[in-house]
Every structure is written in C-alpha cells, then in structure tokens.
N, C-alpha and C positions, 0 to 999 in steps of 0.2 A: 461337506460344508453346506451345502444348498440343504441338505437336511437339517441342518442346526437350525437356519434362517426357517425351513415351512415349520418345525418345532417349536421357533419361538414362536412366529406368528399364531401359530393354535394355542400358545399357552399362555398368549399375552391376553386374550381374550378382548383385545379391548379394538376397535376400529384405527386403524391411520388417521384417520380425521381429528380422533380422542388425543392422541399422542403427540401431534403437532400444534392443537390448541392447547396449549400451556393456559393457565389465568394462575399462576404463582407470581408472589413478589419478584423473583431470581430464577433462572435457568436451574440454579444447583436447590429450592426447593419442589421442582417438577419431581416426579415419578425417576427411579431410575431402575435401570433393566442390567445385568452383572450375567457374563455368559463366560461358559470356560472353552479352550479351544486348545488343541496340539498345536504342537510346535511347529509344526508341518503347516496345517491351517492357516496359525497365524502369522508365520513367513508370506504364505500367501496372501494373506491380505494388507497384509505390509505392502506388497510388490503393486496389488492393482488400488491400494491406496493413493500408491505413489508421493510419495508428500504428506497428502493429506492427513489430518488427524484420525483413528480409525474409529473413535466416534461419530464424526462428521459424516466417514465416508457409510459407514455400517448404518447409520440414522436414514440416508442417500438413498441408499441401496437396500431396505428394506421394505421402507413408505414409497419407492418408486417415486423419486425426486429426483430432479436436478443436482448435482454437486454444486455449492458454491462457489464464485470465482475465487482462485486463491489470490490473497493479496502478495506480491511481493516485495522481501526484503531486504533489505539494502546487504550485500556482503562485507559491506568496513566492518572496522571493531567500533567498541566503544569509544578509543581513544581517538579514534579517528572521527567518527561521528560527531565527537566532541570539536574538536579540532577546526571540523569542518562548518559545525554551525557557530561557534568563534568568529572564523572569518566573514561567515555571512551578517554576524553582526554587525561587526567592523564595517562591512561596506556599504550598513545601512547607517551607518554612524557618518561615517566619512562624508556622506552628503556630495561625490563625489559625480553622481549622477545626478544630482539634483541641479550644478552648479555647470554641469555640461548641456544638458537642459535648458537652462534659462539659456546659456551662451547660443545654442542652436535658433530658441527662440527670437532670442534680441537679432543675432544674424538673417534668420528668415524675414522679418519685419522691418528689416533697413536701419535701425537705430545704433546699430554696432556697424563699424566701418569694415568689413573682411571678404577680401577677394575668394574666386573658387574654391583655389585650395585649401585655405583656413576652413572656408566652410566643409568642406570634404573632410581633411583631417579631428573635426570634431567630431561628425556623425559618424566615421569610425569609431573614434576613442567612445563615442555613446553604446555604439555598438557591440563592443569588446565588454564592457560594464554588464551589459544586457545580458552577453552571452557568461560572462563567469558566473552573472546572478543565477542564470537560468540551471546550470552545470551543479553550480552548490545545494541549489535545492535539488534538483533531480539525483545528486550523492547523499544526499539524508534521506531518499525514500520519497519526498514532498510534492506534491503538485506545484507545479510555476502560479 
C-alpha cells in the first residue's frame, strides 16, 4: 500500500501545495485523482480511516496533513429529530420562560410581593426550562 501512495506521488507530478490550492468554483470542479486498490488494501483503509471518509483520510495522509475534526452526529432518526425540534419550538412559543423571567425579575426588585420560597420555587421552575432547552438542542446535534 505505501507503494501505491510513493506511485501516486511520482505520478501526480504536481507539488502538495498545487493540490490543496484549489481556485475552482466547487470542490467537485478541482482535479480529481481515481486509484484502484485490493480488497485487502481497502479493508485497510477502511480500518485506519476509522469513520472517516477515505477521501478525506487518503487526501490527509498523502499531503501530510492533519485530519479534520470529525463533526459528530446526532444517533436519533429522523422522526425523532423531527419530534424533537417540535418541541423545542413549542417551548419557544410557550413564552414560558419568558413569563418566569419577568416573575424572577419583578420578585428580585421588590414589586412582586413573594416570600423565599416562592422566590426559590421560580428559579428552579426557570431552571428546569433552561435545562430541557439546553438537552433538546444538544439531541439535534446543536450548540446551546
């Protein structure tokens, strides 16, 4: 296999530097490079791909580059995915946190008459909000 790769290299003719400077409109009208490999071979590079796509990793591993970080993806299905960004609609609709909110604030400020525990029992129940918000986005994949 490491022969395949000093092969290509000598018969691409062209520098590392040439091949990562792209100036095309798209990725897909850059140059492209088509290599055959056994089945054996490409097992193996399956294996030290790990994941990765074997272009990416082959591109990586050629021009002596860093791999990209792999993004990761959410394991739900679609219906679920779906589902789930549903409810985060929902809970930006509800206004629910919005209205817990104000109540914490007016409580903070003296304008709302509410001993400790009313106050305590709100900033949980704000709390609880925060924390489903945060849980639904991070189930779709999302940053908070």
């Amino acid at each position: 296999m490491s022969m395949a790769l000093t092969d290509f290299q000598i018969a691409s003719g062209s520098k590392p530097a040439a091949l990562s400077s792209c100036k095309y409109k798209t990725p897909r009208d850059c140059p492209r490079v088509t290599i055959r490999l056994s089945i054996e071979d490409h097992e193996k590079l399956k294996a030290q791909a790990d994941g990765t796509a074997l272009s990416v990793y082959l591109r990586a591993l050629i021009l002596k580059q860093q791999l990209p970080k792999r993004k990761l993806r959410s394991t739900a299905s679609v219906e679920d995915r779906q589902a789930i960004a549903q409810l985060l609609a929902l809970l930006g609709d509800s206004r629910i946190a919005n209205n817990l909110n104000q109540l914490a604030y007016h409580a903070n400020i003296g304008s709302l008459p509410i001993d400790d525990e009313t106050k305590g029992q709100i900033n949980e129940a704000y709390d609880h909000v925060l924390f489903i918000r945060n849980t639904l986005i991070s189930a779709l994949g999302m940053k908070p």
